[in-house]
C-alpha positions in Angstrom: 181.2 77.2 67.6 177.9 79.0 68.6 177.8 79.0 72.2 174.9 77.3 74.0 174.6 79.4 77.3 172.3 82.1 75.0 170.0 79.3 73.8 169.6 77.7 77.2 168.6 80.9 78.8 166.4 82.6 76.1 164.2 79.5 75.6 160.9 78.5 78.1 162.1 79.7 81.5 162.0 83.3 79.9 158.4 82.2 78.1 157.0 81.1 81.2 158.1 84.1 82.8 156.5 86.4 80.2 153.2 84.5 80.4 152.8 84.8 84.0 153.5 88.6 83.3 150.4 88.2 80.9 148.4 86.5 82.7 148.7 88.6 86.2 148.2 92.0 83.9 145.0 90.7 82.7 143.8 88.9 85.5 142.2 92.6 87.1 141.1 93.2 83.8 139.1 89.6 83.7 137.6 90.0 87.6 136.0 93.5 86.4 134.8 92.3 83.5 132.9 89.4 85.8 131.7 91.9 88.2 130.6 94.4 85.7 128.1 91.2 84.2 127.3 90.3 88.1 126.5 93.2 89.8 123.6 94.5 87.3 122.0 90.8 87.5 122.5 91.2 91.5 120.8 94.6 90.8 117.8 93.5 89.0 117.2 90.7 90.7 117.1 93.2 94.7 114.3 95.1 92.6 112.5 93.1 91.2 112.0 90.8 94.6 111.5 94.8 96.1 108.9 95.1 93.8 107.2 91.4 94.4 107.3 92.5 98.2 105.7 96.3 97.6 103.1 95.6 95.1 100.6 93.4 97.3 101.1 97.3 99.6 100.5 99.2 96.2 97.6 97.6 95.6 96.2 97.6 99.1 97.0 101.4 99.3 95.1 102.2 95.9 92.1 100.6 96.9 91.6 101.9 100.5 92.7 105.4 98.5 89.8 104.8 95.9 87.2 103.7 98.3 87.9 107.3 100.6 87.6 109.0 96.7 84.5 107.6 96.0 83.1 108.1 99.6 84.3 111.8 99.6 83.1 112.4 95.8 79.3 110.9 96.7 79.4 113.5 100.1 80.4 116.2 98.5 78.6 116.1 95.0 75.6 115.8 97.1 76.1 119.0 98.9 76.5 120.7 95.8 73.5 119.4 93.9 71.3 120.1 97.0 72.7 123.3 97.4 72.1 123.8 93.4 75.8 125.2 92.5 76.1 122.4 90.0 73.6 121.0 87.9 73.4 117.7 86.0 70.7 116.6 83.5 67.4 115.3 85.3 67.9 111.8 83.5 71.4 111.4 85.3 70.1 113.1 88.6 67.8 109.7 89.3 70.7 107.5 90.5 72.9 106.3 93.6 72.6 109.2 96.3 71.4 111.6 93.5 74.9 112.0 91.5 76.3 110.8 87.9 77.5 107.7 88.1 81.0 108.6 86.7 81.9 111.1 89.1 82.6 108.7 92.3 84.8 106.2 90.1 86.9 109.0 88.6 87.4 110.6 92.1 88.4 107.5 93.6 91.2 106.8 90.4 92.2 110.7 91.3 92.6 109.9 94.8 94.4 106.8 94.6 96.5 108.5 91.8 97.5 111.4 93.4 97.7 109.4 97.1 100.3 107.0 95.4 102.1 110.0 93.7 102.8 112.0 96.9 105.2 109.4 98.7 107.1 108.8 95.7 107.5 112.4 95.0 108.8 113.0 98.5 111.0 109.8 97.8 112.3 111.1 94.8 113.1 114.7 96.3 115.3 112.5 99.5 112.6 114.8 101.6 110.4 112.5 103.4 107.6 114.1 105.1 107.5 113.8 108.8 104.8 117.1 109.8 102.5 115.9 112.1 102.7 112.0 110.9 99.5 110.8 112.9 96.2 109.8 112.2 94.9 112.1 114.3 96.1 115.1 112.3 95.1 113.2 108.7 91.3 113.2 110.0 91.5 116.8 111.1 92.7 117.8 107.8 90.0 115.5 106.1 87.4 117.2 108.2 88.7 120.9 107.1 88.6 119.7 103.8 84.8 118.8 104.4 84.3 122.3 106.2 86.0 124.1 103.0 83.9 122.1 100.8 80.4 123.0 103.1 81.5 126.8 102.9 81.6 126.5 99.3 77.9 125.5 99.2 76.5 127.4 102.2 78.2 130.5 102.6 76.7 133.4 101.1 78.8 136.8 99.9 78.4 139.6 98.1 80.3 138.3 95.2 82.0 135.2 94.2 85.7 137.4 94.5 85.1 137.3 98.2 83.7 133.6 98.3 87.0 132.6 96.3 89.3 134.9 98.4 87.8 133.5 101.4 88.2 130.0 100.3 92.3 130.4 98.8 93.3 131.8 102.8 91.0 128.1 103.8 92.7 126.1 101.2 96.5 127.7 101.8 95.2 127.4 105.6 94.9 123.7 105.3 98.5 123.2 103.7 100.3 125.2 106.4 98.5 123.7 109.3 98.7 119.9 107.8 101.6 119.9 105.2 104.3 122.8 104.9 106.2 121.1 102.4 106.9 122.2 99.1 106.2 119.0 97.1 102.8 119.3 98.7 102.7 122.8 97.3 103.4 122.1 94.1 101.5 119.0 93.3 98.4 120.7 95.4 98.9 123.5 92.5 99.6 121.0 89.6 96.5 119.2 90.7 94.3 122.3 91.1 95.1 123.7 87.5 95.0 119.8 85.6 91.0 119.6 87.6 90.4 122.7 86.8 91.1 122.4 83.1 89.2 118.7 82.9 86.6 120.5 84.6 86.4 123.2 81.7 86.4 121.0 79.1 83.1 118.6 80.7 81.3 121.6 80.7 82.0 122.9 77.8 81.1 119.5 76.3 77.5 119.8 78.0 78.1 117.0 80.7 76.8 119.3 83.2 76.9 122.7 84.5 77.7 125.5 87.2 75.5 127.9 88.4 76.2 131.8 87.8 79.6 130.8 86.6 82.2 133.7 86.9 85.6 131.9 85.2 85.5 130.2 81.6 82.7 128.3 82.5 83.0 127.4 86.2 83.3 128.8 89.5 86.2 130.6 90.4 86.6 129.4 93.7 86.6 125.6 92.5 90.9 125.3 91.9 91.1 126.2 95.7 89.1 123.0 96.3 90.8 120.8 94.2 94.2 122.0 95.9 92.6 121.5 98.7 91.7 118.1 98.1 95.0 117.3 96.6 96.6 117.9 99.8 94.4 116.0 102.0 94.5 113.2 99.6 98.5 113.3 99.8 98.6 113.4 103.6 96.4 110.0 103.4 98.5 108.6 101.0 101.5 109.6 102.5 100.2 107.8 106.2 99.4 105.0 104.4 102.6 104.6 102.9 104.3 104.7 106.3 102.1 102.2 107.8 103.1 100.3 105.1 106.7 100.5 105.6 106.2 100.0 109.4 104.6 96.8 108.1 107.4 95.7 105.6 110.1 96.5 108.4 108.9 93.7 110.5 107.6 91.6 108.3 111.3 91.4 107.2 
């Protein structure tokens, strides 16, 4: 006779047993599998409410970055038509404040371009900017922009080497006394080369011209303005872009 001990023992106690051995192996296995779906819904949904909340400041940043653009390209294109070191056809001469009508809407998308680029640069490099973060400082560096611009125009020298010596020590000037950082270095030099090139290629194309040009077409001095400018336009952005934080933080 087959005894029954074996078969009472090896039947759903020991099935039970093994399932629960199943079931608490896989149960780890199941939670990550859950969090691994949750967390990049969690994810997307933190960004895109960050978003909602930073684009009404985008937008508000661009525009106040465009208008100082367009302001600064009608000053400053007039000072160099008066002073005849660029020239523009006499049809295109006869409009607002006596300058092309393209030039101050492309210098205000520049400006709110590169204004917008310079915080998320030092964002993306974990080295926020915190030289002489006052608006104090930004209008001085606006107003030694202006003052490198004017010496462009007014000062006289014996040759345009000297004028564009003169205005590199101004230009690397401004950057030390308002910036010292090296992503302002480096987009102030990426900016000054990409201008400089557009610039080249206008007037090659005829939309208008230099006078006594000494480099493929243009002045030589005219990169050390656009850096320049690209630095001055950064420090705006970048004091607009922590005004606008101040803002969000107690907001929230």
């Amino acid at each position: 006779m087959p005894r029954r001990e074996g078969h009472c023992w090896s039947c759903s106690c020991s099935a039970a047993v093994k399932s629960n051995d199943i079931s608490s192996a896989t149960w780890p296995a199941s939670k990550a599998g859950e969090m691994m779906t949750i967390i990049p819904s969690i994810v997307r949904g933190a960004y895109s409410s960050l978003l909602r909340r930073q684009a009404p400041h985008l937008i508000r940043r661009g525009l106040v970055l465009f208008t100082v653009g367009v302001l600064l390209a009608l000053v400053l294109n007039l000072l160099q038509i008066q002073r005849n070191v660029t020239l523009f056809p006499e049809e295109v001469i006869a409009t607002l404040l006596s300058s092309a009508w393209w030039v101050p809407p492309c210098c205000g998308t520049a400006a709110a371009v590169v204004g917008l680029l310079y915080p998320c640069i030092d964002s993306h490099l974990g080295e926020p900017h915190k030289f002489k973060r006052e608006w104090a400082s930004v209008m001085r560096c606006i107003a030694v922009f202006v003052g490198i611009n004017h010496a462009s125009a007014k000062l006289d020298f014996a040759n345009n080497v000297q004028l564009s010596l003169t205005l590199a020590a101004l230009s690397l000037g401004l950057w030390w006394t308002f910036d010292r950082s090296r992503s302002g270095f480096g987009l102030g030099i990426t900016i000054a080369v990409l201008a400089t090139l557009i610039t080249q290629f206008l007037v090659y194309n005829g939309v208008y011209q230099y006078t006594s040009p000494d480099f493929l077409y243009i002045r030589s001095w005219l990169p050390c303005i656009f850096f320049s400018g690209g630095v001055t336009v950064g420090n705006i952005g970048r004091q607009l872009a922590m005004v606008s934080c101040v803002f969000t933080a107690v907001q929230s």
